[in-house]
C-alpha positions in Angstrom: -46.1 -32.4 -26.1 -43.8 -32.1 -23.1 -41.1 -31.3 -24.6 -42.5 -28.3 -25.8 -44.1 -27.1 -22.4 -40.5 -27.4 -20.8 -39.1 -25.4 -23.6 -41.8 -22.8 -22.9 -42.0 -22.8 -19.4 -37.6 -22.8 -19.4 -38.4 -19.2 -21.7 -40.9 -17.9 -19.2 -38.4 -18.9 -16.7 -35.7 -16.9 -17.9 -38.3 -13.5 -19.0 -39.2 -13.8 -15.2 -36.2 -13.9 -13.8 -34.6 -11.2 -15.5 -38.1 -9.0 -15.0 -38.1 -9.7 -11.5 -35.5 -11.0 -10.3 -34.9 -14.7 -8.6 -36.2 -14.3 -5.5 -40.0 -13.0 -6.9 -43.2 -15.6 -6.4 -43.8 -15.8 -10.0 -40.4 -17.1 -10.5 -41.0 -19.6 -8.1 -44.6 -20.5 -9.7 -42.7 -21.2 -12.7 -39.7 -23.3 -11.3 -42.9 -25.2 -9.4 -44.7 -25.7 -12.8 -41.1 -26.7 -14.9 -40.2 -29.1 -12.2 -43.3 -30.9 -13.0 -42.2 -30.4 -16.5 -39.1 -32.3 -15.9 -40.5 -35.1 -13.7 -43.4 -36.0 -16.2 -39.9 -36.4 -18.5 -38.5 -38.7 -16.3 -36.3 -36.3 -15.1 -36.2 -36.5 -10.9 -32.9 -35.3 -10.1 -34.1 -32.2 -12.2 -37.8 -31.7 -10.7 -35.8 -31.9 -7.2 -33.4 -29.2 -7.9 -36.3 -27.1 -9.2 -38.9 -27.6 -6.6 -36.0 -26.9 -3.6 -35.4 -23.5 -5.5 -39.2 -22.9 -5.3 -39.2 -23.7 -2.1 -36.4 -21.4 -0.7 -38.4 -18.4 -3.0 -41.9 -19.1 -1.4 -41.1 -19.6 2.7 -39.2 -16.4 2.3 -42.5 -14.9 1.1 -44.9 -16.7 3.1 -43.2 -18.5 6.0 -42.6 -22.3 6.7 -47.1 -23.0 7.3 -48.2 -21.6 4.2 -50.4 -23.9 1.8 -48.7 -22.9 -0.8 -45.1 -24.4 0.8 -46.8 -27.7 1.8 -47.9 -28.3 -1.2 -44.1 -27.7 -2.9 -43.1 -29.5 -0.1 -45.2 -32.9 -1.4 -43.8 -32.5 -4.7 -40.5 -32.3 -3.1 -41.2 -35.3 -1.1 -42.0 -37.0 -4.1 -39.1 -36.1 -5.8 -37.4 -38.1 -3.1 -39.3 -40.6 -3.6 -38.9 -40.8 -7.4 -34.9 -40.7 -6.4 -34.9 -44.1 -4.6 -35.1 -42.1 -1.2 -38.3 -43.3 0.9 -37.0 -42.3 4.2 -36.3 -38.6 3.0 -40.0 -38.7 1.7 -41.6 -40.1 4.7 -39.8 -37.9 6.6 -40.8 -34.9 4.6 -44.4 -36.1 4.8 -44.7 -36.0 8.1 
């Protein structure tokens, strides 16, 4: 159940970071996947604060055009979105 796969993915979260540190790609992989987690919960204000971290961690790695940023960067938008923000989404969508 959900539950469960945020209780798993907050473990791997935690064995990740302290294996390699916070600023490492599989930490933000995870924080990507338990911000979905959280926002299939009903839990926006969560899956925002998770996805910004992931996004910070990736355009250090791979700059502000990377695939992999845009596509945290629609989540993100999202988020907004799921926050009663449409401007803040359309503007990130852009």
């Amino acid at each position: 159940d959900q539950h469960t796969k945020r209780e798993m993915l907050e473990r791997s979260l935690e064995i990740k970071e302290k294996h390699y540190g916070p600023e490492h790609l599989e930490v933000a992989t995870t924080l990507h996947n338990l911000a979905n987690a959280h926002g299939d919960l009903g839990d926006p204000h969560t899956k925002r604060e998770m996805l910004q971290r992931a996004l910070e961690v990736q355009e250090k790695h791979y700059g502000p055009d990377h695939f992999v940023v845009a596509r945290t960067l629609h989540n993100l938008a999202n988020a907004h979105g799921d926050l009663g923000d449409p401007h803040t989404k359309r503007e990130m969508l852009q």
